[in-house]
VEXLO-198264 format. One record per residue (C-alpha): z negated, x, y negated. Coordinates in pm, whole numbers, plus 32768, in hexadecimal, padded with zeros to 4 digits. Each point is the difference from the previous one (the first is absolute). Layout:
BEGIN
ZXY ...
***
This chain:
BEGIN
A6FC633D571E 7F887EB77F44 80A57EAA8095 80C67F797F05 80DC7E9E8006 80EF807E7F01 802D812A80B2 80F480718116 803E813180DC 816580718049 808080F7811F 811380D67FC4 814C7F5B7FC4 7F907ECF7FC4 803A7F0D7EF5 7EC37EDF7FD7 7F787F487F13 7EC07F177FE1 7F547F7D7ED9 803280C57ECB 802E815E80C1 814380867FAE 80A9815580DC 7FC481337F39 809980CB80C3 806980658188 7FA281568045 805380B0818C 7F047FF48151 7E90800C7F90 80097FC17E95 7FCD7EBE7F61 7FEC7F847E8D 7FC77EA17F9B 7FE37F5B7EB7 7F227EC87FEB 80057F627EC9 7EBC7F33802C 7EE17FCA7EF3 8090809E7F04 8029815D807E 80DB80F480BC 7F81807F816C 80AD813280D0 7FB28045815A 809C80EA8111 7F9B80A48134 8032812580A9 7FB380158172 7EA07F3F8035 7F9F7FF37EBC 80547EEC7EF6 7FA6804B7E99 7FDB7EF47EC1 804C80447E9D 7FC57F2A7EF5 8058802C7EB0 802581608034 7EC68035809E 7FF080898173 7EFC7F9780AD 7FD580DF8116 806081697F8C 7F6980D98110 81197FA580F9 80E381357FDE 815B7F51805A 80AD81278092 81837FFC7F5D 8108801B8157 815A802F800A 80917ED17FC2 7F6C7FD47EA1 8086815F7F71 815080557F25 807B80ED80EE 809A80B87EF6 7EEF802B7F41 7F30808D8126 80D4812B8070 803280877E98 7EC07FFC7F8E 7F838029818C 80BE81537FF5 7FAB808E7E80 7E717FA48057 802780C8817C 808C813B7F2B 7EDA7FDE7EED 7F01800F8120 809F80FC8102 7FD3810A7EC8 7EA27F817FAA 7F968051816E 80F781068087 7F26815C7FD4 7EDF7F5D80A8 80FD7FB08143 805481757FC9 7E7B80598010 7FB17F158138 8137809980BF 7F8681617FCF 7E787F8B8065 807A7F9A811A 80E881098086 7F2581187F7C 7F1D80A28133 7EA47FE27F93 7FBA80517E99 80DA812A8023 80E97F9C7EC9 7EFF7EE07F31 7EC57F8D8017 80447E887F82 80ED7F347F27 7F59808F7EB3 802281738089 816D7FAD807D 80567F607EC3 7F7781527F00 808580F1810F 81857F5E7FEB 7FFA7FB67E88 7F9B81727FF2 810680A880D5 81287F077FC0 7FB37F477EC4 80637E6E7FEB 8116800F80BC 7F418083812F 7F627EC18038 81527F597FE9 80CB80E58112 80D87F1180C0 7FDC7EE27EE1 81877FD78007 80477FEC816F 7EB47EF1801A 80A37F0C7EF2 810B7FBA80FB 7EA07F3480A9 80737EE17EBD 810F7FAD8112 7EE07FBF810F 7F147F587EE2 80D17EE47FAE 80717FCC81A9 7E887FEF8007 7FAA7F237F1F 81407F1D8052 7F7B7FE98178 7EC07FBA7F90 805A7EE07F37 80E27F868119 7F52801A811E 7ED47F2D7F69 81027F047FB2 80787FFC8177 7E73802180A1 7FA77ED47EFA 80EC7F1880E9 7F0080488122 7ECE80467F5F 7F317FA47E8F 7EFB80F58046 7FF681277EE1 7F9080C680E4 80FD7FEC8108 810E80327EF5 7F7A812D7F52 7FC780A18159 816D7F91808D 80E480807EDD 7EFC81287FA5 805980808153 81647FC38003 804E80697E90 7F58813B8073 80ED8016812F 816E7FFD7F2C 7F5880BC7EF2 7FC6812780EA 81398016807B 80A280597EB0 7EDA80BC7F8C 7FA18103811E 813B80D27FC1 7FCF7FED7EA3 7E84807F8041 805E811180E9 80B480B47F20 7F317FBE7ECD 7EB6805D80BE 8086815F8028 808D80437EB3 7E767F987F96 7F9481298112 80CA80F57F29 7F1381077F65 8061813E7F22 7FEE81208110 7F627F4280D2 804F7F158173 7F427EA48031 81187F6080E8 80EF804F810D 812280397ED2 800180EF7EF1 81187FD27EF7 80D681267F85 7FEE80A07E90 7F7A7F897EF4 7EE37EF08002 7FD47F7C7EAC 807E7EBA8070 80E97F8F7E9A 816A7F878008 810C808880CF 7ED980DF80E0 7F4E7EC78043 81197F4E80B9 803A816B806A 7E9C7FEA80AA 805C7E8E80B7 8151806C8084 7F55815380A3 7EF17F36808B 80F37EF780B1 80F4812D8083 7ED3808E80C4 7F6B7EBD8074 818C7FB28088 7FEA815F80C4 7ED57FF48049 7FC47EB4808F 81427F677FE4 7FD97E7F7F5B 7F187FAD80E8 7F2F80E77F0D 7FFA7EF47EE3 7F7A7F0C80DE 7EDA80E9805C 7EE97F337FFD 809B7EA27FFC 7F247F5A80F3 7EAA80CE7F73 80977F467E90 80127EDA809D 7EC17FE780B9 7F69805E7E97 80947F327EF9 804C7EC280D8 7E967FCC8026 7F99806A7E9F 80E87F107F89 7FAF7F0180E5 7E8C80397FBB 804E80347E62 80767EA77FB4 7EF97F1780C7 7F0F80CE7F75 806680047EA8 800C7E787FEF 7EA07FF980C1 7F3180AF7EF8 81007F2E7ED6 7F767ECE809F 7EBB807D7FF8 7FED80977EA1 808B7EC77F80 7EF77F1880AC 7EFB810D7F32 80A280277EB9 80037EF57EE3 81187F087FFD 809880747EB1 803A813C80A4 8157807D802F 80588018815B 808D815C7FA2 7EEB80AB7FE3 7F5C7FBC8170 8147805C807C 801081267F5C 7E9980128097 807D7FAD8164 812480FD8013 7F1A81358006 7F0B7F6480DC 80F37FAF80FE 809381557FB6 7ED1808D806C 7FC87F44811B 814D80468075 8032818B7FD3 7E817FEE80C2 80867F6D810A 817D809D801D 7F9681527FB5 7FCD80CE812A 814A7F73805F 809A807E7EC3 7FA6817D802A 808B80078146 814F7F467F87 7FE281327EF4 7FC7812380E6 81407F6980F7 80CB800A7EDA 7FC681337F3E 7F968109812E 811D7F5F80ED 7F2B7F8D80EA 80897F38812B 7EF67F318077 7EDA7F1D7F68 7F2B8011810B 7FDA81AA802B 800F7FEF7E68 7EF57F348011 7F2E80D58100 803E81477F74 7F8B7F667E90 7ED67F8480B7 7FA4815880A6 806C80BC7EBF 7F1D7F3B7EEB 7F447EDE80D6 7FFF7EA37FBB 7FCC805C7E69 8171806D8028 807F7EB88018 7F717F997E91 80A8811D7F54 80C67FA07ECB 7F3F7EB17FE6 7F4580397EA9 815680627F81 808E7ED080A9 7F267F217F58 7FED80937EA7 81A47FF57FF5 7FDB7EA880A7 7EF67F867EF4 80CD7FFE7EC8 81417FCB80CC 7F8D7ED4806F 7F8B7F707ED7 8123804F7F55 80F17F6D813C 7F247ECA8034 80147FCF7E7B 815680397FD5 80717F53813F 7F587ECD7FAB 804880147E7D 815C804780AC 80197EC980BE 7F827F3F7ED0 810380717F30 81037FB88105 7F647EB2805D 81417F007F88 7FD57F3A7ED5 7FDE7EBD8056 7EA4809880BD 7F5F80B07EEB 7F497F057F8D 7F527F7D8142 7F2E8172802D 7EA380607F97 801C817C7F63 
***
């Protein structure tokens, strides 16, 4: 930022004034506007974190910075309605591909499908639509476990900011522990809906088979959910709907944790490539699928294990593990991912664009002005 006489930088709270600069106005923590009426003209500048930006008569001068929006600069209210109405829009979107990658992956061999094309003809076939959408209602309950997500996301960077400015560090930290809370509302919730998605007509993929009639519409859907939960009680008691926690855990806390670092990494570095005009939407809605990808990669074999332990009742992740190993080999462990990344692909470019369109739209008034699009 230029030196200027008839300028002056104020910190939070503060109320200055030197030359012909005149307060604009006092905005919370890392944010700061100034108005220096020098020369003629009108000059904004803020920063957020390390990096200090200058705008002069509406003109930014460094627009490849993507200032990431954190929790202290959203309308809360704002955030969980639309937060919770964009979650719904994308959990149908991508729901009968999660319904494809469960049945890859609990399927011996190719004994039922031969890949996420054959899986999707051969269901559409035998069920119609609203076979790729069995356990749909039970799943939405997950909105509950989106927004505790996203809320200890937010937080947690806020609290790991007080210790550390790295992007990095944060991403990783609240990643990981979003992950963490968002499991334990969710693996219940996925329990149940995983074997309503095993139900076939006539036929058994999982350890539960529901009684009567499968169409899976109104009253006999619900039907469906309550039979499945009165066999996993006598069956396994409620330990049963915790089957699986700690294989959950040890997948999604590091695919989180990996997900966000990631997804800022290859921003940063699209931005650096693209032209500065460019919106800084569009090489995030870049980045999501890439660090999809790199995620699901990584977090995979760990996945179809956490599947097996909670569809086929298995106890333990170690001799679920061995037996998928002496079964199908080490190829074993990468079943479902094609699926996994083809649901994640679009997913994530629809969650990356509407969680930052989100967050721009909940960003408080007063703030609107001071971000590049």
């Amino acid at each position: 930022m230029s030196e200027d006489p008839e300028a002056a930088v104020w910190g939070p709270g503060q109320k200055l004034h030197k030359g012909s600069a005149s307060k604009e106005k006092i905005t919370p923590l890392d944010l700061v506007v100034f108005r220096a009426e020098a020369a003629g003209r009108t000059t904004f500048a803020y920063s957020s974190g390390t990096s200090v930006f200058q705008e002069s008569s509406g003109t930014m001068e460094d627009k490849r910075n993507i200032q990431i929006i954190e929790w202290e600069h959203l309308d809360k209210k704002k955030f969980y309605v639309f937060g919770v109405a964009m979650t719904m829009m994308i959990r149908v979107s991508v729901y009968p591909f999660t319904l494809i990658r469960t049945r890859l992956q609990v399927q011996k061999g190719k004994s039922l499908y031969h890949g996420t094309f054959d899986a999707f003809i051969k269901i559409l076939r035998a069920d119609g639509v609203t076979g790729l959408y069995r356990g749909f209602l039970v799943n939405t309950f997950t909105l509950i476990s989106g927004q505790c997500y996203v809320t200890t996301y937010e937080l947690t960077r806020k609290f790991v900011a007080d210790y550390s400015q790295s992007n990095t560090v944060k991403s990783l930290v609240a990643g990981g522990s979003a992950s963490l809370v968002a499991q334990s509302i969710t693996v219940p919730i996925d329990v149940v809906s995983q074997h309503l998605m095993m139900q076939r007509k006539g036929e058994k993929m999982g350890r539960f088979q529901v009684r009567g009639n499968l169409e899976g519409q109104g009253v006999v859907a619900f039907g469906q959910t309550k039979d499945i939960i009165r066999q996993i009680l006598r069956a396994d008691g409620l330990r049963g709907f915790y089957r699986g926690y700690v294989a959950s855990l040890l997948t999604y806390i590091p695919n989180s944790a990996v997900w966000w670092p990631f997804y800022h990494f290859y921003a940063e570095q699209l931005s650096s490539l693209c032209p500065k005009e460019c919106p800084h939407i569009v090489f995030q809605a870049i980045s999501g699928p890439l660090a999809a990808a790199t995620a699901s990669i990584l977090t995979n074999p760990m996945d179809v294990i956490r599947t097996r332990v909670q569809v086929e009742g298995k106890n333990s992740i170690i001799l679920t593990f061995r037996q998928l190993m002496a079964e199908e080999g080490p190829w074993g462990l990468m079943k479902g991912l094609s699926a996994r990344i083809i649901s994640a692909t679009p997913s994530t470019i629809v969650i990356v664009v509407g969680y930052e369109s989100l967050k721009k739209l909940s960003l408080r008034p007063e703030l609107v002005d001071s971000r590049h699009w």
